[in-house]
C-alpha positions in Angstrom: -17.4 25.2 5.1 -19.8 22.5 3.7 -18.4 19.3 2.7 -19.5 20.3 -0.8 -16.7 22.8 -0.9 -13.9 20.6 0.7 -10.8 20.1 -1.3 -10.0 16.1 -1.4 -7.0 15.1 0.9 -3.4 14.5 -0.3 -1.2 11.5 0.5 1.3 12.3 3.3 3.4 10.0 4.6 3.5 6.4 5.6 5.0 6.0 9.1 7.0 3.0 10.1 8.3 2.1 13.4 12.3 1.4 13.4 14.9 0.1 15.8 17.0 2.6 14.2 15.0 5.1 12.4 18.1 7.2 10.6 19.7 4.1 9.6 16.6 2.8 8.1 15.6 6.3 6.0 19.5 6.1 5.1 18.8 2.6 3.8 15.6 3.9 1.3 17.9 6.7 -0.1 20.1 4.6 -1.3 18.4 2.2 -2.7 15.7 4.6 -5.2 18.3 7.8 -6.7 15.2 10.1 -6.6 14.9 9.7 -2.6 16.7 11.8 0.0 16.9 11.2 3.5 16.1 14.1 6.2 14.2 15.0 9.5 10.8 16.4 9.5 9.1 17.3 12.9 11.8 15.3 14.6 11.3 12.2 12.6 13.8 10.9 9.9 12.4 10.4 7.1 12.5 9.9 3.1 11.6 12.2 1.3 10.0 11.8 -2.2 10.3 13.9 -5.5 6.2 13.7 -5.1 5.9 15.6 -1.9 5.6 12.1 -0.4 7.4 11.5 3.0 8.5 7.8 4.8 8.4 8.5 8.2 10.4 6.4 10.9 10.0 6.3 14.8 12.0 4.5 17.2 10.5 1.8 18.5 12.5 -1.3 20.2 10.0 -4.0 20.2 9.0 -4.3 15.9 5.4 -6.5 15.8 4.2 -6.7 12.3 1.4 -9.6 13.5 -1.4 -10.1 14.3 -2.1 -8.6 10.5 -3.5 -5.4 9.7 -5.0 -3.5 7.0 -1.9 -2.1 6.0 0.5 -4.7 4.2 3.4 -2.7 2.1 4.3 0.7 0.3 5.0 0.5 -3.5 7.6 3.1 -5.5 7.6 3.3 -9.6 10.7 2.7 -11.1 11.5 3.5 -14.6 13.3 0.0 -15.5 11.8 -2.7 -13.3 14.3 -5.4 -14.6 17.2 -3.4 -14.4 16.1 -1.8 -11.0 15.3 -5.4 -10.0 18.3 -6.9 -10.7 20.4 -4.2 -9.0 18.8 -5.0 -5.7 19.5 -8.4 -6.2 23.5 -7.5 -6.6 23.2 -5.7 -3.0 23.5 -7.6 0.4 21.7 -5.0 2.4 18.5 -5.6 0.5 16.6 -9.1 0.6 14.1 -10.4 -2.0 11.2 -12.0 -1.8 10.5 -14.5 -4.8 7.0 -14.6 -6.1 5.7 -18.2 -6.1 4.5 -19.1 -9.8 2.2 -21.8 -9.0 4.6 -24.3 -10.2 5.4 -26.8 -7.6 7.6 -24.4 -5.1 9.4 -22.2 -8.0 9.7 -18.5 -8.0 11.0 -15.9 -9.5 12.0 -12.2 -8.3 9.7 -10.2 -10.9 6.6 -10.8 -11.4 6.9 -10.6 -16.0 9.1 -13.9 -15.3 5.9 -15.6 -15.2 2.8 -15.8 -16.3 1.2 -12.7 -13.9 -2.7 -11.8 -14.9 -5.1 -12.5 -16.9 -6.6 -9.5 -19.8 -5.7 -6.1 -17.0 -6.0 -8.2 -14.1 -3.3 -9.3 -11.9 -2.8 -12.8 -11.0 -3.1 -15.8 -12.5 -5.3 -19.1 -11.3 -3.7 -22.4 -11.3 -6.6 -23.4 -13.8 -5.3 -20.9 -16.1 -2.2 -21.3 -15.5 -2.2 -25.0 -16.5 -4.2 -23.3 -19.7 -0.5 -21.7 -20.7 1.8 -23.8 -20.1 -0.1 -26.6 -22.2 -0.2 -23.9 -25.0 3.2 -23.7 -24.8 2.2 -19.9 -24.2 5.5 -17.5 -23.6 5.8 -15.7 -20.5 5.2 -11.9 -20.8 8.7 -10.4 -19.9 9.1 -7.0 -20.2 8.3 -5.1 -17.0 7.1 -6.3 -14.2 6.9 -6.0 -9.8 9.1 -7.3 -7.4 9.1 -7.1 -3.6 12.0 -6.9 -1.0 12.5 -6.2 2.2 14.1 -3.5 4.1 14.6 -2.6 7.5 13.2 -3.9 10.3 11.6 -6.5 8.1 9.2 -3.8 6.3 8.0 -5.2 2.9 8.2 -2.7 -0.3 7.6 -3.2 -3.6 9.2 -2.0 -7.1 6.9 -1.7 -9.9 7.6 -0.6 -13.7 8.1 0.6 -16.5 6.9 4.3 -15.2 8.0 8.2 -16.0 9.3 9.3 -12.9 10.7 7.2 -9.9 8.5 8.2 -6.8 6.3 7.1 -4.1 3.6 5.3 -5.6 1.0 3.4 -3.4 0.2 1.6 -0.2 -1.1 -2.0 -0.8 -3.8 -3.0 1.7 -5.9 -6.0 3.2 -9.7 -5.2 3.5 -12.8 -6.6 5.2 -15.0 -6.0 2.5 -12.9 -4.2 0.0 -16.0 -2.9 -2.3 -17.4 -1.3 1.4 -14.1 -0.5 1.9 -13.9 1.9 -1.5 -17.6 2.9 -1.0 -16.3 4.3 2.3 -12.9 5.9 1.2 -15.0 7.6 -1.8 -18.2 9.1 0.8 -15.5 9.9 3.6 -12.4 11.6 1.6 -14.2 12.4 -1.4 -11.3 10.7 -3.4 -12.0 9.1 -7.1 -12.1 4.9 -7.2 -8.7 3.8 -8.4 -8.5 3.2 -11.9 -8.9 -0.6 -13.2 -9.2 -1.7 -9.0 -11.7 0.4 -8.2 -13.6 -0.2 -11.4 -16.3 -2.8 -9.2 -19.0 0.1 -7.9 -22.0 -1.2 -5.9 -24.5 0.2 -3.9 -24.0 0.1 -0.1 -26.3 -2.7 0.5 -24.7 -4.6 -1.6 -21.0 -4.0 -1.0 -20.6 -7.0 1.3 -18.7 -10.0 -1.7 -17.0 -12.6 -0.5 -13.6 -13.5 -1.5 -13.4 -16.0 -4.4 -12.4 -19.5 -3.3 -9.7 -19.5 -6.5 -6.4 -18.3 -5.0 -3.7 -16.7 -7.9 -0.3 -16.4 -8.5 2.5 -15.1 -8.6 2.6 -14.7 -4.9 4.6 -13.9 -1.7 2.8 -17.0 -0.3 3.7 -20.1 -1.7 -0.1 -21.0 -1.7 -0.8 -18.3 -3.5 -3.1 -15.4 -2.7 -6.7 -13.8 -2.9 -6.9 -11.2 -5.3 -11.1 -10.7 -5.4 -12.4 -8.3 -5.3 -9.9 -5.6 -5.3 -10.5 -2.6 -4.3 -9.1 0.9 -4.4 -9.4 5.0 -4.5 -6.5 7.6 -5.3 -5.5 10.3 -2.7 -3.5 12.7 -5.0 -1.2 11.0 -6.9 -1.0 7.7 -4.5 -3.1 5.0 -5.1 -4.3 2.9 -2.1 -4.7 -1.0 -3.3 -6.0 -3.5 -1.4 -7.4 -7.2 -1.9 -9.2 -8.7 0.9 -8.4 -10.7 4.2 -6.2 -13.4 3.4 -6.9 -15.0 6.4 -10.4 -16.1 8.6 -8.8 -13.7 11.5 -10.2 -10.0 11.5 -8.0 -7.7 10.9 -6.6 -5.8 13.9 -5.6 -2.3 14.5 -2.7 -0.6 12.8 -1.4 1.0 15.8 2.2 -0.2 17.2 2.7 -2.0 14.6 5.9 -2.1 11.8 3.8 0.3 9.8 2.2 2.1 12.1 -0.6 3.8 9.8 -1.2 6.4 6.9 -1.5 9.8 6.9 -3.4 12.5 4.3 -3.0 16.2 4.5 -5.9 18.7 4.1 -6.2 22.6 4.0 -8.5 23.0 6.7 -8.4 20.6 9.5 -11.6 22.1 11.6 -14.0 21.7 8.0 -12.3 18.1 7.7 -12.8 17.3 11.5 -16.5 18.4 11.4 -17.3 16.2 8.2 -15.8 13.3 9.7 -17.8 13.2 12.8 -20.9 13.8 11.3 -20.5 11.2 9.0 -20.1 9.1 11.9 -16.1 7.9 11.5 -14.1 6.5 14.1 -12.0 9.1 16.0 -8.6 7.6 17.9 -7.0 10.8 19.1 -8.3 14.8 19.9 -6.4 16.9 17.9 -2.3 17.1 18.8 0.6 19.1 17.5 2.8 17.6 14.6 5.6 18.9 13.0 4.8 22.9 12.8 1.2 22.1 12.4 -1.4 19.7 13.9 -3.3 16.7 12.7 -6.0 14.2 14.2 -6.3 10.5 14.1 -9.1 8.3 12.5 -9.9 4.8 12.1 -10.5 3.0 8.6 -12.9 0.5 7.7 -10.3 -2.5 8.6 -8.8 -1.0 11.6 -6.0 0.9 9.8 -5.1 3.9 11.9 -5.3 7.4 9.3 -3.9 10.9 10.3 -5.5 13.6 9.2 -2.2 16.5 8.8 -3.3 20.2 8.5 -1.2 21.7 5.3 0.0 25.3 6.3 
């Protein structure tokens, strides 16, 4: 099979290590009403109405640092504010405020504030000085909001949407325009729409962050939105800004969320495209589930299983 006549991958799963990996898919079937909770290959995990599994393993000793590429999952809600403040009203869930820019205040979804500028999220303290001496109104409305879950794993709530599903993965990238140039060549996926809208040759792929950090953000310092990046596999988007931090990125592998994984239709065509186009391989080929699947490294270090659909 030529790589011409490949299908593109679908998302997966996301797989998280867990001191307690039933409690913790237990925990994310509660909290989003399309979700269940179930074993797959031995694993507990969370099933979404998308054909979209979170998948847990035990693991005793949870290190989420040094960072990698891979930061958080995302899942669409179709009232952010009500969704939102539900969470808030429920002790097993912790939220993380979103910094606004303004001396240390925050707020737990993001339309509380003033959160991008035209389509683009996040707003610089420049402009943000620009609205609030305009007396400008914050948006409102619907918005994103991050809590925590877990074994400390970071997940995000986004609305107003359709359907409540698994969404995206939000990433940290290198060189997130190579990044997407190499997601696109590799997996023959589209560019996300609006993030992925940046498309440069090869040679010229390599943009340093912007010095202006934005806001709202996790970090009360705000946070390095350019250039995003981003490509689609099915109907997940992966989402990534680049390296908040002078320290390269370091591999996925044993780490709170462990890696990614895409499925494909013929693992042997997939394999073969792969290593000819000169990507990283981490594992030979290994049973999963009642199938098999393959290991691959991404541009930043994230770890990416390949899983052969029956």
């Amino acid at each position: 099979m030529t790589a011409s006549s490949l299908s593109p991958p679908r998302f997966h799963h996301v797989h998280l290590r867990s001191t307690d990996p039933s409690s913790a898919a237990d925990f994310y079937a509660r909290q989003f009403a399309t979700a269940t909770s179930g074993i797959w290959g031995g694993f507990p995990v969370v099933f979404s109405p998308n054909d979209v599994m979170i998948l847990f393993e035990k693991d005793d000793s949870i290190c989420s640092e040094p960072q990698s590429a891979l930061w958080h999952f995302g899942w669409h809600v179709t009232d952010s504010r009500t969704t939102t403040a539900a969470f808030l009203a429920r002790d097993e869930v912790q939220s993380l405020p979103l910094y606004t820019g303004i001396a240390d205040a925050h707020v737990p979804l993001s339309s509380d504030t003033w959160f991008q500028t035209g389509e683009n999220l996040g707003v610089t303290l420049e402009r943000l000085n620009e609205l609030r001496s305009a007396e400008h109104p914050v948006p409102g409305g619907a918005g994103f909001a991050y809590f925590q879950g877990p074994d400390g794993a970071v997940f995000e709530i986004a609305g107003d949407y359709p359907v409540e599903r698994f969404n995206h993965i939000h990433m940290w990238q290198e060189d997130p325009l190579c990044a997407q140039i190499w997601y696109q060549k590799n997996f023959l996926v589209p560019p996300r729409e609006k993030f992925g809208a940046v498309q440069v040759p090869v040679e010229e792929c390599k943009v340093p962050r912007t010095v202006d950090r934005t806001f709202p953000a996790l970090n009360v310092d705000g946070m390095y939105r350019s250039p995003p990046g981003g490509v689609t596999v099915g109907d997940i988007d992966l989402t990534w800004y680049p390296n908040q931090t002078d320290a390269p990125l370091q591999s996925s592998i044993g780490q709170l969320m462990d890696h990614i994984a895409f499925s494909v239709t013929d693992l042997d065509a997939w394999m073969e495209k792969l290593r000819r186009d000169g990507v990283t391989f981490l594992t030979d080929e290994y049973p999963l589930a009642d199938t098999r699947a393959v290991m691959v490294e991404g541009p930043s270090r994230e770890a990416l299983e390949i899983v052969e659909r029956p």
